[in-house]
C-alpha positions in Angstrom: -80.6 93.2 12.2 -82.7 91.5 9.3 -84.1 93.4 6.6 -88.1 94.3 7.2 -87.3 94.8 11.3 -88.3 97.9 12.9 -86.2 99.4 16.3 -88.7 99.8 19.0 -86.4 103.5 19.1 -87.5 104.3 15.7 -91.2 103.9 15.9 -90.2 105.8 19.4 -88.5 108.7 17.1 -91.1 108.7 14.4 -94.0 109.6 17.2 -92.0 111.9 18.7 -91.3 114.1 14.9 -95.0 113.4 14.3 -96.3 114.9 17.9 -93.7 118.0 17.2 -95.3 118.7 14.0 -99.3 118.5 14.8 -98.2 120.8 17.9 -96.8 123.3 15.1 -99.7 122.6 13.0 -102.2 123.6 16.4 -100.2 126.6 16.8 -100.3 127.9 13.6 -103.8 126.9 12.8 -104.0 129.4 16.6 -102.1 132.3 15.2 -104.4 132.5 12.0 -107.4 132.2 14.4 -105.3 135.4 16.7 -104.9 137.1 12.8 -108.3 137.2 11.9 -109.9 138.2 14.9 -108.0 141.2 14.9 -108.8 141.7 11.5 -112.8 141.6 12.1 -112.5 144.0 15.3 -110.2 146.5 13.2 -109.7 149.7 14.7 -111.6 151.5 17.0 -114.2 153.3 15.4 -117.4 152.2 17.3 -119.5 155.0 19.2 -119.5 155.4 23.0 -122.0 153.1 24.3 -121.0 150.7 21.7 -121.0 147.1 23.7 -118.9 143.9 22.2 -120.4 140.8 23.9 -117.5 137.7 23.3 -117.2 134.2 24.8 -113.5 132.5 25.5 -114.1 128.3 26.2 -111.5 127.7 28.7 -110.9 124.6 31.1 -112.3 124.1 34.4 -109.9 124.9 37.3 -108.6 122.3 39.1 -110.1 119.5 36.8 -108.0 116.7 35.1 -110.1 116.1 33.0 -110.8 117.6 29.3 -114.1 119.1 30.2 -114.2 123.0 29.7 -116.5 126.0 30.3 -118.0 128.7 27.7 -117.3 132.4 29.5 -119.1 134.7 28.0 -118.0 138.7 28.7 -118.9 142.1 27.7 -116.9 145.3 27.3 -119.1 148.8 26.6 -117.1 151.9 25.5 -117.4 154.7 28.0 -115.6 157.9 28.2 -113.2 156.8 25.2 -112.4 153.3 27.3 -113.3 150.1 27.2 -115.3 148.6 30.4 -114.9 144.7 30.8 -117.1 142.4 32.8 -115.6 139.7 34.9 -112.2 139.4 37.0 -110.4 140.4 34.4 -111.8 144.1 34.3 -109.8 146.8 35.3 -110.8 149.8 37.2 -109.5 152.6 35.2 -110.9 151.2 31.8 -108.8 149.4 28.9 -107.6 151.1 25.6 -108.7 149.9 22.3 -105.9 147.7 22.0 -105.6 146.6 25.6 -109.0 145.4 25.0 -108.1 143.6 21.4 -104.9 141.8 23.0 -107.3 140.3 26.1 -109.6 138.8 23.6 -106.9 136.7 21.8 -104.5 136.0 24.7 -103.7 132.5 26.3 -104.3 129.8 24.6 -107.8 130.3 25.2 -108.9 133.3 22.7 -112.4 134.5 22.0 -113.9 132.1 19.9 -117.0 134.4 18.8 -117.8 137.8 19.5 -120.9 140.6 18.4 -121.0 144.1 18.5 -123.8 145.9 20.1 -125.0 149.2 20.2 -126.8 150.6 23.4 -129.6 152.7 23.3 -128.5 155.5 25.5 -124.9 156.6 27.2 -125.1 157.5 31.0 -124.8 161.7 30.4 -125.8 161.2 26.9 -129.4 160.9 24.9 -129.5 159.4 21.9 -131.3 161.4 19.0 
């Protein structure tokens, strides 16, 4: 083969490296994203009635397309647990950190999330 002639195989081989590293790249910019979330919720030290409002952008089902949809939950802290809205709630409550792993699981984690406080606790008054 003459000098200055590219294979078809190594143009082939170079995308392939260069796909394989922006997917490393996308995952690790994820995992920082994962690290810091957890580092702004922190431990559990919010009062019971405390509510944590958060939104997760996540694909439509069923689409082939790239189009996605902003779901927005909420989670208030009852009786030392943590109440979610949506399917993914569970009956008995979540811990703290049951709570903390939902909101950065998937590929889909929370993208933005407030904390709240309510005004009053069902059996409680506030003073």
């Amino acid at each position: 083969m003459s000098k200055g002639v590219v294979k078809v195989s190594d143009v082939r081989s170079v995308d392939a490296q260069l796909w394989q590293i922006l997917e490393q790249r996308r995952q690790l910019i994820e995992l920082e994203h994962k690290e810091q979330l957890l580092d702004e919720l922190g431990d559990d030290l919010y009062e019971e009635g405390t509510v944590i409002r958060f939104k997760k952008t996540m694909p439509l089902a069923r689409e082939r397309t790239l189009a996605t949809r902003e779901y927005t939950y909420a989670a208030i802290k009852a009786d030392s647990r943590w109440w979610v809205t949506g399917n993914r709630g569970t009956s008995d409550g979540r811990s703290w950190d049951d709570l903390r792993l939902f909101m950065i699981e998937g590929k889909y984690p929370t993208t933005s999330f407030e904390v709240m406080q309510t005004a009053v606790v069902v059996g409680e008054t506030k003073s």
